[in-house]
N, C-alpha and C positions, 0 to 999 in steps of 0.2 A: 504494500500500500504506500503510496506515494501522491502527493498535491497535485496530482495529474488528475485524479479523480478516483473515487470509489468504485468497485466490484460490487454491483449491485443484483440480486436473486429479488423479484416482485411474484408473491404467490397469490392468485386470486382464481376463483374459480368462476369468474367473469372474466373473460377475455378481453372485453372492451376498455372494462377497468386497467387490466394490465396493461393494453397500449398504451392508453392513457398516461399510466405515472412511467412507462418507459421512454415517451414522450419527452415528458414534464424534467426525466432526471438526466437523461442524456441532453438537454439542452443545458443542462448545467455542471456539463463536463465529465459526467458521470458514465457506465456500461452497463448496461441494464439486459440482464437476461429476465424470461418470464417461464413460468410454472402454473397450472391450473390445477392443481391439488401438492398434497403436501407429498406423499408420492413420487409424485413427479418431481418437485423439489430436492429431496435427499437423495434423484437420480442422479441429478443434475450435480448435485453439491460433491458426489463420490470421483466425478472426474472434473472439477474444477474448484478453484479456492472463492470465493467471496468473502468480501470486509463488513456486507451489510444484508440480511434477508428482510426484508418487508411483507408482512404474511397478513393475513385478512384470519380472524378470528374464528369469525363462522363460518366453516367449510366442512362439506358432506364426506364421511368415513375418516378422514383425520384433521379436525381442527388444529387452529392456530395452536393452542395450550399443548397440541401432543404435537407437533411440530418444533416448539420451542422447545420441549424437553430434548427430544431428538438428537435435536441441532448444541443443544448444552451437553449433550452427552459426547455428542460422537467429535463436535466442532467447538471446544468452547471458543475458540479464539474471535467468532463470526460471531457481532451485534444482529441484535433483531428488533424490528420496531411493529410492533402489533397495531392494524388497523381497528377500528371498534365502532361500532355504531351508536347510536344519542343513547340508547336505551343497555346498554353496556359497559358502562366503564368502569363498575365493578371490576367486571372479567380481564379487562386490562389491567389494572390496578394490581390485581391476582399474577397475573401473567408476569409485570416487571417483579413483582414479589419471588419471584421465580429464575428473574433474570433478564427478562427482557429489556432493551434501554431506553425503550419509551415509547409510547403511542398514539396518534395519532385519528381523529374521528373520520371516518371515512361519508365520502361524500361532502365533508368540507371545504374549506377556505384552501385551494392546492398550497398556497403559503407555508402552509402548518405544516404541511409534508417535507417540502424545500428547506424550512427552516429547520427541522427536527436532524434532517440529513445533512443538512453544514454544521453547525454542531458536531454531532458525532465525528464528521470528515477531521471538524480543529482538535476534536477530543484525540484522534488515531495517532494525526501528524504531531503532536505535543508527547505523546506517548513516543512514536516512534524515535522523536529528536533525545528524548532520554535515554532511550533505550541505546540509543549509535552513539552519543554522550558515555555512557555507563560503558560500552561498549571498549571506543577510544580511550578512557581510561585505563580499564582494565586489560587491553592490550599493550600499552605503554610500561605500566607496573613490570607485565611479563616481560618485554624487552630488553626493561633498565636492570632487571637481575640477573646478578653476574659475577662470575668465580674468577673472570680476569684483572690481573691488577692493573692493566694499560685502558681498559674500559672505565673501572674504578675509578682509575686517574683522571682520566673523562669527566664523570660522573661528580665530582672533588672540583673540579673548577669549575663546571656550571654553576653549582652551588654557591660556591664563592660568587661567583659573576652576578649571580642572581640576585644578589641581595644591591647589588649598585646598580644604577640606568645608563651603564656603559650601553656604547653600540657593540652586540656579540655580532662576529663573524663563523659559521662551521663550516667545517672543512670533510671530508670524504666525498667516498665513490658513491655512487647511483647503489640508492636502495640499503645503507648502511644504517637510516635510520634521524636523519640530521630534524625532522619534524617532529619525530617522537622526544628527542634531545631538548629542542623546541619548548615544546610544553611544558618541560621540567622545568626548562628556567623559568615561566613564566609562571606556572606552581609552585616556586621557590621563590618567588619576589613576593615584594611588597603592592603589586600589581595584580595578585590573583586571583583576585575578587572580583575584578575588571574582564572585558572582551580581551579573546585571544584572536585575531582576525591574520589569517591567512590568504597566501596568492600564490600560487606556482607560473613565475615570468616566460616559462618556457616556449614559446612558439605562439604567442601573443601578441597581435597587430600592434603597431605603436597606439593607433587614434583610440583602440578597444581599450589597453591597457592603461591607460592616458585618466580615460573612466573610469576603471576600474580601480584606479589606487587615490585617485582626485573627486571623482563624481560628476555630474552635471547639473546645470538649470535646465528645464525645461523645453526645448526649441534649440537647445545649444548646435546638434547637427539635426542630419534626417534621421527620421526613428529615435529623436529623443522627446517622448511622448509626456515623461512625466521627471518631475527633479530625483535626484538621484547620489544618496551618500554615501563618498567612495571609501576604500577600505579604511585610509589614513584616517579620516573623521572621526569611521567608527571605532578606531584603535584607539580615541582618545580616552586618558587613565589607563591604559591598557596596554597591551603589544601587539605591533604590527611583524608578523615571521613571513620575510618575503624569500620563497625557495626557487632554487636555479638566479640567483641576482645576477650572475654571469650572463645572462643570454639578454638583458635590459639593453636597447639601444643607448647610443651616446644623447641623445639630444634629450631621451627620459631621464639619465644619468646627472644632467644637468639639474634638470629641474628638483628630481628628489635630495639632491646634494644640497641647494636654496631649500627647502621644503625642512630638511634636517637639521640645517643650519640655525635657520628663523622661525621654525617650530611655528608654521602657517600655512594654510594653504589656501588658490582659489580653485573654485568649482570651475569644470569647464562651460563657459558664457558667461562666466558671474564674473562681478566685481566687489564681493564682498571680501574681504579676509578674514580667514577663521581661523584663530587661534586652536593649538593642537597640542598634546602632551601626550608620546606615546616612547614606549621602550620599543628601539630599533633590534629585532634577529635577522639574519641573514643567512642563507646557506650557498654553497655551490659545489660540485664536483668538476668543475674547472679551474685551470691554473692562471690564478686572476694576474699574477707579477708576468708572466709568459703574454695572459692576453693583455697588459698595460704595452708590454713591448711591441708588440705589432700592432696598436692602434685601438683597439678593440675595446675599453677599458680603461677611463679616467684614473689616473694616480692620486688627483686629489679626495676624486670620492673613495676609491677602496682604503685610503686610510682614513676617511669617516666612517666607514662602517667596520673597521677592525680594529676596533678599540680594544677589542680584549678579541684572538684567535682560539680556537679549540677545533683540534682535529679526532675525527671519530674514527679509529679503527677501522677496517673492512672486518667481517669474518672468518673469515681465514684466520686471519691472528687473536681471534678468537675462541679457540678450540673446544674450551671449558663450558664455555654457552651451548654450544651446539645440543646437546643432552636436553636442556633443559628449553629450547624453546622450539625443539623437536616433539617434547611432550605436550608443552601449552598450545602449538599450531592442531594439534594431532586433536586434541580435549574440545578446542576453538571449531575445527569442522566438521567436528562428529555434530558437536552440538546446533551450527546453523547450518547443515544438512540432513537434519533427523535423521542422522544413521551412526549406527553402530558397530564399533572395530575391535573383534577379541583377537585377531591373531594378524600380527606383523612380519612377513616374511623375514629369514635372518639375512637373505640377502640386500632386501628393500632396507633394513637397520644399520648394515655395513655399509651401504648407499650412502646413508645420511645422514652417518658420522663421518666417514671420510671425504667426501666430496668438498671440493674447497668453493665453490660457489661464487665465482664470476659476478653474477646479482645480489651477492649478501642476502641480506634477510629475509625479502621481498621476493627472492627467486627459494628460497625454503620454502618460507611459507605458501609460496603456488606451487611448488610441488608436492606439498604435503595436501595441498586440498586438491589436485587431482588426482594424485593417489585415494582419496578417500570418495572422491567422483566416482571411481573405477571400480571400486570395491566393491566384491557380490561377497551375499551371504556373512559379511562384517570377517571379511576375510582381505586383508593388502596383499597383494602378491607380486614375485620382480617382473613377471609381464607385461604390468600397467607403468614401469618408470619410464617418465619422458625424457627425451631426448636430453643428456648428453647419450650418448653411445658407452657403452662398456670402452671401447677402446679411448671414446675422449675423457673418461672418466680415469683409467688409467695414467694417458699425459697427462692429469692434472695435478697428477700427484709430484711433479715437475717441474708445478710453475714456481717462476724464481722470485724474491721476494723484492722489488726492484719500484724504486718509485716511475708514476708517469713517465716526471721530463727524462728521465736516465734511458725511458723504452722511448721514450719519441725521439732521442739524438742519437740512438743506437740506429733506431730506423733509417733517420734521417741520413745519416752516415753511409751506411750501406746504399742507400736507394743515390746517393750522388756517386759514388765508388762503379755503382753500376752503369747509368747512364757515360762516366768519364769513358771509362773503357768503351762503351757501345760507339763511342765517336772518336773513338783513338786520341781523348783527351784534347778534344777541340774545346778550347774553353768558352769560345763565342756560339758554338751550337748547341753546348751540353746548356748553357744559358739559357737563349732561346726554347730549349724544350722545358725546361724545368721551369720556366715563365717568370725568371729573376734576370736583375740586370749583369753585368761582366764580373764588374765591381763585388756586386751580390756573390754572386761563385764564388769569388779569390778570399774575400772571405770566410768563406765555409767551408774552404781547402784547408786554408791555414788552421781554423778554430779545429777542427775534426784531422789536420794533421795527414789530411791524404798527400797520396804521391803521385802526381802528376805523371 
């Protein structure tokens, strides 16, 4: 269930009536299936899920009352709103007494119907925002625990950090965890009472993202229909954790640098300035001093926002964890895939403790919940592991412990070593092809020590 609209089940053994309120609620963004006995209902309900049944009370061989039991028995999870007529509301009464979430007089003011059912829709979505709340905590908890001492050590200066409204900067590979890290600090400060408002920069138009972290007035471009408060706003008191900040053009660069600075912002169209107080995080899995060097990347802003650095481990160097959030992913998809897992192949467990994991946490965890996808009979078995390969699985037990830049000038190195020779070390053509100037080359001979 999602703000998209409700899963709606309308049972009436008036047909006309059903169109009617299928009518009435799919205009209101809703899906509306119908039933003309109660029968036919829990047919219905066995191959498909619904958020809300709408049943009519009086109906010939299984009334509303033995419907709603049914439906509590077999579904609790699925609201039911009892239609009832003038001379009836006893019986309804009886019925919520029962369980029902409320009812509605039939042949009434259609209002009554509409209104009963947005309701219930804000009741789901408030539910649900708890529940993926409650959720994102308690997968955070599991994350942050840890038998590494370099994780630890992690863990030891956000804390620290946390308590002052330094700008943090983190640092690791894709999937490591830098949002979940995130949180801590902002659950460790004096701000956590406050919004933690999030944005992932990554492959985000300038003009959208522009919006998105600023807001707008009303009319500001086309398709800006209504005013609109962007994240920084809403960060105020609070933290704004902006992830991938590496991939941010120079010209947004600009602005958030002014924005950080003078702790202000304007709406896009507006000219009002709005004062702002927000604790700046940052993440990126790029090497921002590399992208400063070739352009990519203001030197003044990245030392705004690395007022205090923290690098996150990948997994790998991790080892000690593995155990333990191989068990929490394992527990996590049993449970939001109602299925259950007694037996772990030993090879599927030798899998994935040794596997060094490329993707960190985020590639565990989707392997552990397609392993649990696949699972028949609450059985895992190595049939179902995805792709690496046994044999890539094997190389990996090989990879070398090596930062980025040390594997991009190894590359680097090689891939000019090759082209030289391919041109019999024409330095004007090896140029040419590698799409840098003479100059450019003779330098990267010297740096990287080739021989011409």
């Amino acid at each position: 269930m999602s703000k998209r609209g409700l899963k709606i089940l309308a049972v009436d053994d008036e047909q006309d009536y059903c169109n009617v309120m299928k009518v009435i609620l799919n205009a209101k963004g809703h899906q509306t299936d119908i039933a003309l006995s109660g029968v036919g209902a829990l047919s219905l309900m066995s191959q498909n899920h619904y958020d809300l049944v709408i049943t009519d009370l009086m109906m010939p061989e299984m009334d509303g009352k033995q419907l709603l039991r049914e439906i509590k028995t077999q579904y609790p999870g699925t609201e039911v709103i009892m239609l009832t007529a003038y001379g009836s509301i006893e019986n309804a009464v009886e019925a919520m007494r029962e369980g029902a979430y409320s009812y509605v007089t039939k042949g009434g003011n259609p209002e009554e119907l509409v209104r009963e059912t947005e309701k219930l829709h804000d009741m789901l979505n408030l539910r649900l925002e708890n529940q993926l709340l409650k959720e994102k905590v308690s997968e955070s908890d599991a994350m942050l625990e840890s038998n590494n001492p370099a994780f630890r050590g992690t863990l030891s200066v956000a804390r620290k950090a946390a308590c002052s409204d330094a700008n943090i900067l983190l640092l690791g590979e894709s999937g490591v965890g830098k949002e979940v890290v995130a949180r801590y600090i902002h659950q460790n400060s004096p701000r956590s009472k406050r919004h933690f408002m999030d944005l992932n920069c990554h492959a985000i138009a300038e003009t959208v993202l522009e919006s998105e972290l600023f807001g707008h007035e009303k009319g500001s471009f086309t398709g800006a229909l209504n005013k609109r408060i962007g994240r920084i706003e809403a960060a105020d008191q609070g933290t704004l954790f902006l992830d991938e900040i590496g991939d941010i053009p120079l010209p947004m660069q600009a602005k958030l640098l002014k924005t950080i600075e003078n702790k202000k912002v304007y709406r896009m169209g507006g000219n009002e300035e709005i004062e702002v107080d927000f604790r700046l995080v940052t993440a990126t899995n790029k090497d921002l001093e590399k992208e400063i060097e070739e352009g990519r990347f203001r030197e003044d802003f990245y030392y705004r926002i690395s007022t205090i650095t923290i690098d996150i481990p990948p997994l790998r160097k991790r080892k000690e964890d593995v155990p333990l959030l191989i068990d929490y992913f394992f527990k996590k998809s049993q449970n939001e895939m109602k299925k259950s897992i007694r037996i772990i192949d030993d090879q599927v467990m030798d899998f994935l403790l040794s596997y060094h994991y490329p993707g960190n946490v985020r590639e565990l965890k989707n392997i552990i919940e397609r392993l649990v996808v696949l699972s028949e009979g609450g059985i895992v078995d190595y049939d179902s592991m995805p792709i690496p390969s046994k044999a890539e699985k094997r190389k990996s037990f090989n990879v070398p412990d090596k930062g980025l830049r040390e594997v991009r000038k190894e590359a680097e190195k090689e891939y000019i070593q090759n082209i030289l020779l391919k041109n019999n070390n024409n330095m004007t053509k090896t140029a040419e092809m590698l799409g840098i100037t003479r100059r450019q080359l003779f330098n990267k001979v010297v740096e990287h020590n080739l021989v011409k």
